[in-house]
KEMAR-661157 format. One record per residue (C-alpha): x, y, z; residue in three letters; residue number from 1. Coordinates in nm, 4 decimals, decimal comma. Example, Ala and Ser with C-alpha at 12.3 -4.5 7.8 and 13.67 -1.06 7.14 Angstrom:
> 1,2300 | -0,4500 | 0,7800 | ALA | 1
> 1,3670 | -0,1060 | 0,7140 | SER | 2
//
This chain:
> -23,1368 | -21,7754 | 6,8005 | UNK | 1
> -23,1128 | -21,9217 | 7,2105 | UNK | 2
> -22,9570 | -21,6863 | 7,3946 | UNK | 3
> -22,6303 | -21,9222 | 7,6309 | UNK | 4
> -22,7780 | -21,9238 | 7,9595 | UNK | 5
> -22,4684 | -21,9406 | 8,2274 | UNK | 6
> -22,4011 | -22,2812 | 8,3755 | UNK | 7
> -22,4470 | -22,2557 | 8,7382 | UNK | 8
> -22,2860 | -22,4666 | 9,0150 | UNK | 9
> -22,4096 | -22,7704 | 9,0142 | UNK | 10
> -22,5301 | -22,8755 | 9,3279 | UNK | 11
> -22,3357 | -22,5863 | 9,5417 | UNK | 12
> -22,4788 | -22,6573 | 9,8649 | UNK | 13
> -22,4962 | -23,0245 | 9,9097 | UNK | 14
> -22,8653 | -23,0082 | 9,9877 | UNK | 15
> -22,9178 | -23,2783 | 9,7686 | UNK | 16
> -22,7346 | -23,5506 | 10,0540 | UNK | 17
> -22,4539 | -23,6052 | 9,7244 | UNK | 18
> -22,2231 | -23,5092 | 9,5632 | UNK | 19
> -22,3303 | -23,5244 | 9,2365 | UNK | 20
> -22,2302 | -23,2459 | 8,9862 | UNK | 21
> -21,8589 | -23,2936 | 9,1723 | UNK | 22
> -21,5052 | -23,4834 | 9,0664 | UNK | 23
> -21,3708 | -23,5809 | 9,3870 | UNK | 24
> -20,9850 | -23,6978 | 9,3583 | UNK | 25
> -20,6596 | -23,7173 | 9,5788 | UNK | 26
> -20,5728 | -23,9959 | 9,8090 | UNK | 27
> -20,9480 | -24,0219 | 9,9783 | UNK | 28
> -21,2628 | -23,8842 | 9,8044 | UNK | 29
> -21,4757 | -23,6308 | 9,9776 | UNK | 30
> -21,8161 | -23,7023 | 10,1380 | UNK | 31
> -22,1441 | -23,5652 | 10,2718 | UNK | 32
> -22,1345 | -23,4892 | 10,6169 | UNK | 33
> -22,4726 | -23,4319 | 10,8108 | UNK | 34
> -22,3420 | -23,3330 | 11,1281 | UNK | 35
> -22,0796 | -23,0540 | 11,0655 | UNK | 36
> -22,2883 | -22,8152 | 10,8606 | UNK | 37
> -22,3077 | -22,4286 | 10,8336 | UNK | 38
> -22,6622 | -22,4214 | 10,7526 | UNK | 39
> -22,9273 | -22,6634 | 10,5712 | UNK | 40
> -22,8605 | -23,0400 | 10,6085 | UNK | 41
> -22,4779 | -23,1026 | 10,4890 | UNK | 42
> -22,2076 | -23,0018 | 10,3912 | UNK | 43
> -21,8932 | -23,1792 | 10,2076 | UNK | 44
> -21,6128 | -23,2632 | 10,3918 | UNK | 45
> -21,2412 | -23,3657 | 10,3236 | UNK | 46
> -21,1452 | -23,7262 | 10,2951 | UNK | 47
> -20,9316 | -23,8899 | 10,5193 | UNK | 48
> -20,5773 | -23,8600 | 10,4176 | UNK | 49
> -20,2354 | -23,9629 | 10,5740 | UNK | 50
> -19,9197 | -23,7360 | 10,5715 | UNK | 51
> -19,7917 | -23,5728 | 10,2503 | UNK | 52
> -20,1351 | -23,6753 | 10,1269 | UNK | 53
> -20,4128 | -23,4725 | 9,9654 | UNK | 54
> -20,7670 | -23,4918 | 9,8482 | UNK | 55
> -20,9643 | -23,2678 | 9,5942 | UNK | 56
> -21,2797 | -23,1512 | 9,4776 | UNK | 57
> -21,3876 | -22,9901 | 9,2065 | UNK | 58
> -21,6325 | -22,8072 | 8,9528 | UNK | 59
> -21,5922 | -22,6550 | 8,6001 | UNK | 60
> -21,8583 | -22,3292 | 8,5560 | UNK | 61
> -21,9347 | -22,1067 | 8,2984 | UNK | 62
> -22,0126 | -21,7551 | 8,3042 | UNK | 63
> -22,1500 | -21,5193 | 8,1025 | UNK | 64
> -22,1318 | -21,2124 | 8,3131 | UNK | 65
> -21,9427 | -21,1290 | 8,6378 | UNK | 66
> -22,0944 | -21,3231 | 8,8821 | UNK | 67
> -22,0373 | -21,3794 | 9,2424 | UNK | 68
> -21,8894 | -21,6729 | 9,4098 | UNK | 69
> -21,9437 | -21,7244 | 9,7783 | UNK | 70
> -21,8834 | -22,0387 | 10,0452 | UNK | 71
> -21,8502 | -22,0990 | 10,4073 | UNK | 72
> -21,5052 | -22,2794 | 10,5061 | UNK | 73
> -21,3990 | -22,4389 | 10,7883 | UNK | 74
> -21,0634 | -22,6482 | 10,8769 | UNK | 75
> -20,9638 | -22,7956 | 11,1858 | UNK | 76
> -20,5665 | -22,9046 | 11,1392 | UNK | 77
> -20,1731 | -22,8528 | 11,2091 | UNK | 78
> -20,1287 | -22,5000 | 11,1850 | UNK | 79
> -19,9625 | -22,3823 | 10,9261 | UNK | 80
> -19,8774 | -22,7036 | 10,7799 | UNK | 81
> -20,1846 | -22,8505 | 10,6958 | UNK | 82
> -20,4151 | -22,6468 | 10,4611 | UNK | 83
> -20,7532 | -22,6486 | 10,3215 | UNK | 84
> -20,7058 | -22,4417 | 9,9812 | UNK | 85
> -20,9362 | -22,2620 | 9,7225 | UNK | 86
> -20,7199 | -22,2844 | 9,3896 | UNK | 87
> -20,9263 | -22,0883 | 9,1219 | UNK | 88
> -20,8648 | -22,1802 | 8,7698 | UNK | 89
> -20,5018 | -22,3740 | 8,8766 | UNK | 90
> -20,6151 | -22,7582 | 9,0195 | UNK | 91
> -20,2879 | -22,8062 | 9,0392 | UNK | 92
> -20,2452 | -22,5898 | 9,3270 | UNK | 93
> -20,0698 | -22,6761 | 9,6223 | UNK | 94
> -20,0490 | -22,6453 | 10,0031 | UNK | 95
> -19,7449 | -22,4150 | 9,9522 | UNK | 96
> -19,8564 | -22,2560 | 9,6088 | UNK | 97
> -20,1221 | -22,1599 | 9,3226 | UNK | 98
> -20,3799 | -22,1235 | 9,5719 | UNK | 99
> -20,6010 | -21,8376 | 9,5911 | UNK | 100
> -20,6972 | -21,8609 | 9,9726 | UNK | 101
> -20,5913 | -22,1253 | 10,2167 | UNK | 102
> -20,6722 | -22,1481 | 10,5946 | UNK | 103
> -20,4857 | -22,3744 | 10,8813 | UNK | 104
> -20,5267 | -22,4416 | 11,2406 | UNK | 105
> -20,8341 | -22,4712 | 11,4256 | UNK | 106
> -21,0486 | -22,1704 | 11,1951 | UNK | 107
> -21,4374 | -22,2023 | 11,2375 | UNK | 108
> -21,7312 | -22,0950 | 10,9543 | UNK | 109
> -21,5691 | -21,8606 | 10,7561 | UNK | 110
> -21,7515 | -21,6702 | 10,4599 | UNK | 111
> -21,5006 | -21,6041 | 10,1392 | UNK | 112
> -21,6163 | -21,4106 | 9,8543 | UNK | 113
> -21,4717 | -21,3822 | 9,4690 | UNK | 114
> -21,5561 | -21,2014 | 9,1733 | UNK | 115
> -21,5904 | -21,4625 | 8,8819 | UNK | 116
> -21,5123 | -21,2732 | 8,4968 | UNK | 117
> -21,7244 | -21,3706 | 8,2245 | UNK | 118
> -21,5581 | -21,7462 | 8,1019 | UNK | 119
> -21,4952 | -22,1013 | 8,1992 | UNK | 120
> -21,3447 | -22,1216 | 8,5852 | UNK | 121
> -21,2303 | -22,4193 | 8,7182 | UNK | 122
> -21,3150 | -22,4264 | 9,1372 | UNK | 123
> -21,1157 | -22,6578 | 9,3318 | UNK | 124
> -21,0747 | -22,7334 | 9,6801 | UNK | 125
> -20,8592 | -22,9015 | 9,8647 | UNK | 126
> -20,7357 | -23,0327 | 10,1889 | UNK | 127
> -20,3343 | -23,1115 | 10,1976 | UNK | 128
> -20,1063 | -23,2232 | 10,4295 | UNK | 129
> -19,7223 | -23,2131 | 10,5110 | UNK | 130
> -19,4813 | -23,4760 | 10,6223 | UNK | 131
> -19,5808 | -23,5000 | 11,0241 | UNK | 132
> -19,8613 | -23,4482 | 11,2758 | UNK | 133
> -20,1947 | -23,5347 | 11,2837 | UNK | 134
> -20,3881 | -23,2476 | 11,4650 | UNK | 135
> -20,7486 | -23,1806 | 11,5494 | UNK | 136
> -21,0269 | -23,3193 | 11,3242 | UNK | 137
> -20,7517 | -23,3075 | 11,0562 | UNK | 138
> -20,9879 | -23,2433 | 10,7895 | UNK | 139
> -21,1988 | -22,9600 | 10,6162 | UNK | 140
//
């Protein structure tokens, strides 16, 4: 009998140049960006969106034993009113709820850990904006 190996991120740091392994959705569809990078050659980034706007991206992985989950973040937008959010196992989150982190303002390479349990998780991020104001890159 095969032993279920566990179903690792596909493609979970963009070295590849694409974004293949990803669902991208919202009002603008994320891309590669070479230039604004953590470490290694890209990174994804945000897409463009107007006010009350949002764009997603995400990944469906299954574990079979706790397992770690780590990524660098980085935003540059309206503080506290435009957010880039982690939602973990909710992609419906939202900019004001469901999320399980969510940074604002002009926040540089930040490292954010999780504990996944053994199971299907569903990893979303997202950038979302409110009603007014554009500020900074607005993106993340």
């Amino acid at each position: 009998m095969d032993v279920p190996q566990p179903t690792n991120l596909i493609n979970g740091n963009f070295e590849t140049g694409n974004l293949d392994g990803w669902k991208t959705s919202g009002n603008a569809l994320w891309k590669i960006n070479s230039t604004i990078k953590k470490e290694g050659l890209y990174s994804a980034q945000a897409g463009k969106i107007g006010h009350n706007q949002l764009t997603a991206i995400n990944q469906a992985v299954k574990v079979f034993n706790s397992s770690s989950l780590s990524f660098w973040w980085k935003v540059s937008s309206e503080a506290n009113w435009d957010y880039l959010l982690f939602c973990l196992d909710n992609p419906g989150c939202t900019r004001t709820g469901g999320y399980a982190a969510r940074i604002s303002g002009n926040a540089d390479w930040k490292q954010v850990n999780y504990t996944l349990s053994p199971g299907t998780h569903t990893l979303t991020w997202k950038y979302a904006k409110d009603g007014s104001v554009i500020k900074g890159n607005d993106t993340g």
